[in-house]
C-alpha positions as CSV (number, residue, x, y, z in Angstrom):
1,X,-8.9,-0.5,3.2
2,X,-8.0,2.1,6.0
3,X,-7.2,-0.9,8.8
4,X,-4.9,-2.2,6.0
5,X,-3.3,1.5,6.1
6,X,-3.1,1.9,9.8
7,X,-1.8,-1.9,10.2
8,X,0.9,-1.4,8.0
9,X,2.3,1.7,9.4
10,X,1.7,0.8,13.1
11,X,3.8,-2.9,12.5
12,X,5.9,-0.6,10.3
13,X,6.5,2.1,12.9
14,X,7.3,-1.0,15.6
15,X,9.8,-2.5,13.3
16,X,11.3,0.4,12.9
17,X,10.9,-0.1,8.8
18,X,11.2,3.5,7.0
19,X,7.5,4.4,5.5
20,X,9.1,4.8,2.3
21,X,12.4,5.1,0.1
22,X,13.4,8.6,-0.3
23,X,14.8,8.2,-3.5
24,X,12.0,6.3,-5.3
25,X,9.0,5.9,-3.1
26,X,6.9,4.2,-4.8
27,X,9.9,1.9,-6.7
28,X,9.1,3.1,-9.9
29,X,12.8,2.2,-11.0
30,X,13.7,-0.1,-7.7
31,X,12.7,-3.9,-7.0
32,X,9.8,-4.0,-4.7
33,X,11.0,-4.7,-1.5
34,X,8.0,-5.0,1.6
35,X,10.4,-5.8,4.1
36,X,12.1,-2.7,4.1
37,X,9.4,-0.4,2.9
38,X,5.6,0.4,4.1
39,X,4.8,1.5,0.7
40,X,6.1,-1.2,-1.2
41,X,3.7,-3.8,1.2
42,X,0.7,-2.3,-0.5
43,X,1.8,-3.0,-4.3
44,X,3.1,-6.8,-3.3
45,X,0.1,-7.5,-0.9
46,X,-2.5,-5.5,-0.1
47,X,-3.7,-4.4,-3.6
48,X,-3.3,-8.5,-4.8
49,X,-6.1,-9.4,-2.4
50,X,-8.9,-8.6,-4.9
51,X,-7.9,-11.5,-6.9
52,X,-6.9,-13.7,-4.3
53,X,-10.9,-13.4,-2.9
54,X,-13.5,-15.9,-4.1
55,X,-17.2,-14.6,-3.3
56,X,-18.9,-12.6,-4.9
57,X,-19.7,-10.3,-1.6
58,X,-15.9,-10.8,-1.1
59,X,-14.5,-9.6,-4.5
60,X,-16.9,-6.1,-4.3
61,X,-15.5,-5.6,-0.9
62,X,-11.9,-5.8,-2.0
63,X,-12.5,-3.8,-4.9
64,X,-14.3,-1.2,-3.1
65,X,-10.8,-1.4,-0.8
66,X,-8.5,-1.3,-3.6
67,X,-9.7,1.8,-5.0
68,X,-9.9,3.2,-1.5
69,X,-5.9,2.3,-1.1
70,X,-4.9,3.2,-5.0
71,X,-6.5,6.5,-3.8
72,X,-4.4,6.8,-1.1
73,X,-1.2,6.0,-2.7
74,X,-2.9,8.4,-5.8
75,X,-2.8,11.9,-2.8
76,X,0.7,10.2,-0.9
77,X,2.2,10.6,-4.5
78,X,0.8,14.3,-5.2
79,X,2.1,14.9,-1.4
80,X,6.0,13.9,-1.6
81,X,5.9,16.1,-5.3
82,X,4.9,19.1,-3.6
83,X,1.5,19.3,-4.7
């Protein structure tokens, strides 16, 4: 959820990792590659922890947080097109 976003981009920004890849941010025709992108983290960890969770209270919470973060990726999108 929004810890997950500000822990990624705070170890990101400390590693000195680029938030994204200017020519395909969200590796739509690129490998997924988390240890060189903050964006690419969230489709190769963040938004797999739904089904890696085994409760029930555990598995709304996630996907509560999933939607949250798809949502976020959903406005970053809209953002970098000019929108």
């Amino acid at each position: 959820g929004a810890i997950s976003i500000m822990r990624t981009f705070a170890s990101s920004g400390k590693m000195l990792r680029p938030f994204y890849n200017l020519e395909d941010p969200f590796a739509e025709n690129r490998p997924l590659d988390d240890l060189a992108y903050s964006i690419d983290f969230f489709y190769t960890r963040l938004l797999k922890t739904e089904e890696k969770v085994n409760t029930k209270t555990a598995k709304k919470v996630a996907k509560r947080r999933s939607i949250f973060l798809k949502s976020f990726l959903k406005e970053l999108k809209e953002e970098l097109n000019g929108q």
